[in-house]
N, C-alpha and C positions, 0 to 999 in steps of 0.2 A: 311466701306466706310466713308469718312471724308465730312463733309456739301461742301466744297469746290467740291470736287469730284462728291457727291450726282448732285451737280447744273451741274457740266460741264455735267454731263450723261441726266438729266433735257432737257437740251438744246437744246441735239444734239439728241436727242430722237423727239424733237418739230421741227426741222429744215425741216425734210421730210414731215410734217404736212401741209394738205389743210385744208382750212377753211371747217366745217363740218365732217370732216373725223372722223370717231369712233375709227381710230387707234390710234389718240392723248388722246382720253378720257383712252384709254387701257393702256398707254404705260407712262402716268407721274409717277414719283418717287418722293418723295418729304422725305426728310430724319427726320425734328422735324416739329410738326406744333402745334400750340394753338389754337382750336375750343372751340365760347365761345355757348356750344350746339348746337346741330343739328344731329339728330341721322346719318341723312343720309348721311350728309358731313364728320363727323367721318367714318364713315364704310368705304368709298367710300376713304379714303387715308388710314384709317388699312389695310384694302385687298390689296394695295400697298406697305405695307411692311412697313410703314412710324410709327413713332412714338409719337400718339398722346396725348395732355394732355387735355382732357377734361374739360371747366371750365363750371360750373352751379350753381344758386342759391341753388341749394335742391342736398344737396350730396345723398339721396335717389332716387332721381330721374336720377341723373348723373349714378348711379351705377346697377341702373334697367337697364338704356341704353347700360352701360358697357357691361353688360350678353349677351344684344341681338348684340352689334359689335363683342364679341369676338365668337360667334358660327358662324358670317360668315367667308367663306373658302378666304383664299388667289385669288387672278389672277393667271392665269399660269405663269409661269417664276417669281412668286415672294412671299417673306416667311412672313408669318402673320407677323402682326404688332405688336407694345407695345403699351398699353395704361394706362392713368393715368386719374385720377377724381380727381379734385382739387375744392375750393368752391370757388365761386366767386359773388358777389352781386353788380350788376352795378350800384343799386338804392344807394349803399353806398360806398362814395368817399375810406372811411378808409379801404372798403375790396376789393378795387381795387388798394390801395397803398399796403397794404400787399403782394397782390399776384405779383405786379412788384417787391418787398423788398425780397421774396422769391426766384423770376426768379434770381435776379440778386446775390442774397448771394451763389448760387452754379454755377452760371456763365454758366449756359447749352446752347449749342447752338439755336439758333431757325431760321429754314426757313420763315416759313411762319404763321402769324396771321392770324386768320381769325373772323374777330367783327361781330356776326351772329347775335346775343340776339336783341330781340326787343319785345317792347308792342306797338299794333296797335289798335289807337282812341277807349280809352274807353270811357262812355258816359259821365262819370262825370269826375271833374277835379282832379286827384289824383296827393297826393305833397311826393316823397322822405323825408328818414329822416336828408337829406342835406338842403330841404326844398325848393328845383328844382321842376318842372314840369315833371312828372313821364318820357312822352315819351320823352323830351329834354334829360335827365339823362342819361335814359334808353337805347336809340336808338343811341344819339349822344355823351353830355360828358364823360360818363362811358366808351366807348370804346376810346373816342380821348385820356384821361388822361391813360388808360391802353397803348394806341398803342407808346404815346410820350415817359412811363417809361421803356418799353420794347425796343422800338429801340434807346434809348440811353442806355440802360443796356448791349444792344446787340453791340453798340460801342465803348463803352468804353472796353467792352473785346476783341472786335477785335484788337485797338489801342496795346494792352497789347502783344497778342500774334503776335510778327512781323513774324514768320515764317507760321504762315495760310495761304490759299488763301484768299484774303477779295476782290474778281472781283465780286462774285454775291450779296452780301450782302442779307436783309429780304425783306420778300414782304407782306405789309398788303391790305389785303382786308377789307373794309367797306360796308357792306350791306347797299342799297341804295334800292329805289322803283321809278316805276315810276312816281307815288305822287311828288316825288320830284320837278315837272314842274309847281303846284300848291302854292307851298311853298314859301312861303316869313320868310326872318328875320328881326322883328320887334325889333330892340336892345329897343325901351320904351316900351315892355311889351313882353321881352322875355320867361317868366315862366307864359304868359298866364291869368294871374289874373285880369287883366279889360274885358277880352272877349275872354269864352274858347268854342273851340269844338273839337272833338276828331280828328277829321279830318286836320282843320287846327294845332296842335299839329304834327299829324303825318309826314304831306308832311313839314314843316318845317324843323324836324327831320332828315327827309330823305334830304332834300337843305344841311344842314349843314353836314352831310355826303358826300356829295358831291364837297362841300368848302374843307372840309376836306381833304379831297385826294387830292385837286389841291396844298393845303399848304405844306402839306407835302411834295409832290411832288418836289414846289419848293424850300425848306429845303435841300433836300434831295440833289439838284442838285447843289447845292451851295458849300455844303462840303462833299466832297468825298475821301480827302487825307486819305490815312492811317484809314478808318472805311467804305468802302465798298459802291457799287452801291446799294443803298434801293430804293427802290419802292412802291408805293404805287397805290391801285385798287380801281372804287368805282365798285360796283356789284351791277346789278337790277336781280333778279330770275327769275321775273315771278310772277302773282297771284298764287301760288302754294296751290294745295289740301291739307292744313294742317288745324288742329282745330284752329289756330289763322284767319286765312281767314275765315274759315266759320265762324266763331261767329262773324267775323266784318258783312259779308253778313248778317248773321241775324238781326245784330242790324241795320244797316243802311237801308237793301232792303225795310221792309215795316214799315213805320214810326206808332208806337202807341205807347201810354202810356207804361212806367214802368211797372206797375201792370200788366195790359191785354197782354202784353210780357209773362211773369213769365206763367202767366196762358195757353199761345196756344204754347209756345216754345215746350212743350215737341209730339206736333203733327207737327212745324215745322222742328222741327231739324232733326228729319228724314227722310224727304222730302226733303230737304236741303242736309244732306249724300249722298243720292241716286243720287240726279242731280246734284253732286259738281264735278266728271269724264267729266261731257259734260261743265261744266263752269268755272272749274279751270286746271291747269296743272297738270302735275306730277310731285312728289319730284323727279323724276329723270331729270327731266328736269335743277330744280335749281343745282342738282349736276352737274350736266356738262356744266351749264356756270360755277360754282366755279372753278372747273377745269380749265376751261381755262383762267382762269383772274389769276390763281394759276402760271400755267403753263409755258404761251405763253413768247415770248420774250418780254425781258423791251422795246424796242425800241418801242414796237409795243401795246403798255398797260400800261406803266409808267404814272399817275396819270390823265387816261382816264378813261370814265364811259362806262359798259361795261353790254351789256343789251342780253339775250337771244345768247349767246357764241358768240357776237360780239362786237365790238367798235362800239357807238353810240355817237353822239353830245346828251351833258343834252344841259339843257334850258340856255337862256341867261342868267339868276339870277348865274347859277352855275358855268357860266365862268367867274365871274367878281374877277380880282385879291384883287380889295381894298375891296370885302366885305369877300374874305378869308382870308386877313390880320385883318380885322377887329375884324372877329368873335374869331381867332385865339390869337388874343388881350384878349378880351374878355373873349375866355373860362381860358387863364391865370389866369385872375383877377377871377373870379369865383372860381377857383381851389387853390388860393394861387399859384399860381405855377411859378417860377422865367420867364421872359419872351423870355429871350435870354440863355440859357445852353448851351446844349448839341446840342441843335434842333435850 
C-alpha cells in the first residue's frame, strides 16, 4: 500500500467516526511515522501495522523498548509493524541536522511526526551544549528544527515524484501541555539566565509549541502547489502516570531543601507510586488523544490545540499570529537556519 493509498483508507476509516467512539482509536492505519520516544505511542501504531522509526537519545534504551513493542500482538485485521531505533539528541542541534541529512539522503516517505521528548522543570538551570536553555532546546527548538528539515525533506521529494498522490501530504504533532496558559515568551531573556525556574521554562516551552503549530500551519497553507496538504497538531495528553510527572510531583508538591529531599525521597516516592492511579491519568489515555490529532480530518485539526481527544481553544498568548512569526524569526536566527526556503 502506497502513503497516498495508506491516507485515503486513514480517511475514510475516520469519516464514520463519533467524537469518543473506540472504533476510531481501533481502526487508524498510519503507513511511516517518526516517534521521538514514547513507548506507548510506538506500540499503539506498530500493532497498526504501521512502520515505525524510533528516535531516542540512548540507543540502549530505544532498543530495551524495541524488545517490549515488538512482543506486542498486532489488532485484528492487521499485520505487525516494522520498527527502527535510530539516535537522536534534541539537546544537540548537530544530531538533529544529521538525522533530517539521513531522512532526506534515502528519500523515505513519512506520514506522520510525532515530537514527544521533553524535560519537565528541573530545579536548577541546565544549559545544552548549543548553550540553550535545556527545556527551550529540549521541548521546543530540537523538535521545530527537526519538524521544519523533515517536512521540507518530505517536499522536495514529493515535488520530484509528479506521479504520487501528494492530496494528504505529513502531519506533525507537537506535544504541548496545559502549562502552556501560564507561559509567556520573554525574546529579552529567552534561555532564562536573569530569572530561572523550572516551571516557568517549561509552560513557556510548551506556549512556543503551541506558536508553533499555528506557523507552520500557516506555512503550510500558503503553499501547497505540487508538495501536498501538511498539517500540523499541537497535542496536550494529559498529567499522565509516567516517571517524568511523578518526579515533577515530587519536586514541586512539598517544598524543602535539596539535601532533606535526597534524604526522605526514598519513603516518598513510594507513596507517591501508590497514589499516582488516583492523581494522574493513564498512558492510555495520552495514546488515544495522539491518535486522534494523528488521525482525524485536516479540516477539523489543522494547526489546532488538541487536548484529551478533542479540539480545545489554547490561551490567548497562543493565538497571537505576530508572536508566532516572531518567535518563528527567532528560532531562525538561533539555528542558523535560512528564513524563507522551503517553509
Amino acid at each position: 500500500m502506497g502513503v497516498g493509498e495508506a491516507a485515503d483508507n486513514l480517511r475514510m476509516r475516520l469519516a464514520a467516526w463519533a467524537v469518543g467512539g473506540h472504533e476510531f482509536l481501533e481502526s487508524i492505519r498510519i503507513n511511516t511515522a517518526c516517534a521521538l520516544f514514547g513507548v506507548r505511542k510506538t506500540m499503539a501504531l506498530y500493532r497498526r501495522g504501521s512502520k515505525v522509526v524510533l528516535a531516542c537519545r540512548s540507543l540502549k534504551r530505544g532498543q530495551e523498548a524495541a524488545v517490549v513493542v515488538e512482543g506486542a500482538a498486532p489488532l485484528p485485521g492487521c499485520e505487525a509493524g516494522k520498527l527502527e531505533v535510530v539516535e537522536l539528541d534534541l539537546g544537540s542541534l548537530a544530531s538533529v541536522r544529521e538525522l533530517v541529512q539521513a531522512w532526506d539522503t534515502h528519500k523515505e516517505p513519512l506520514d506522520i511526526l510525532i515530537c514527544n521528548a521533553g524535560v519537565m522543570a528541573p530545579p536548577k538551570r541546565l544549559q545544552t551544549e548549543d548553550g540553550f536553555e535545556q527545556q527551550f532546546q529540549v521541548n521546543y527548538l530540537g523538535h521545530w528544527l527537526l519538524a521544519r528539515g523533515l517536512v521540507a525533506a518530505q517536499r522536495r521529494r514529493r515535488r520530484k515524484h509528479s506521479g504520487e498522490d501528494k492530496a494528504h501530504g505529513m502531519r506533525v504533532l507537537f506535544l504541548s501541555s496545559l502549562a502552556h496558559i501560564a507561559g509567556d515568551i520573554n525574546f529579552g531573556d529567552l534561555q532564562l539566565r536573569q530569572q530561572y525556574s523550572g516551571f516557568r521554562g517549561y509552560s513557556a516551552s510548551k506556549l512556543a509549541a503551541v506558536l508553533a503549530t499555528a506557523e507552520f500551519q500557516r506555512r503550510f497553507e500558503r503553499d501547497t502547489e505540487g508538495c501536498g496538504a501538511d498539517t500540523a497538531v499541537a497535542v496536550h495528553p494529559g498529567l499522565i502516570n509516567t516517571a517524568l510527572a511523578r518526579g515533577w510531583l515530587l519536586s514541586s508538591s512539598i517544598p524543602m531543601p535539596p539535601g532533606l529531599r535526597q534524604l526522605v525521597a526514598p519513603v516518598i516516592e513510594p507513596l507517591l507510586r501508590a497514589a499516582a492511579p488516583l492523581l494522574l491519568l493513564p498512558p492510555s489515555h495520552a495514546v488515544a488523544t495522539m491518535l486522534y490529532a494523528a488521525g482525524a480530518p485536516a479540516d477539523e485539526v489543522a494547526g489546532r490545540y488538541v487536548a484529551h481527544w478533542r479540539v480545545r481553544p489554547p490561551s490567548r498568548r497562543a493565538r497571537d499570529p505576530k508572536l508566532a512569526a516572531r518567535l518563528w524569526a527567532e528560532s531562525c536566527r538561533l539555528t542558523d537556519t535560512p528564513l524563507e526556503p522551503e517553509l
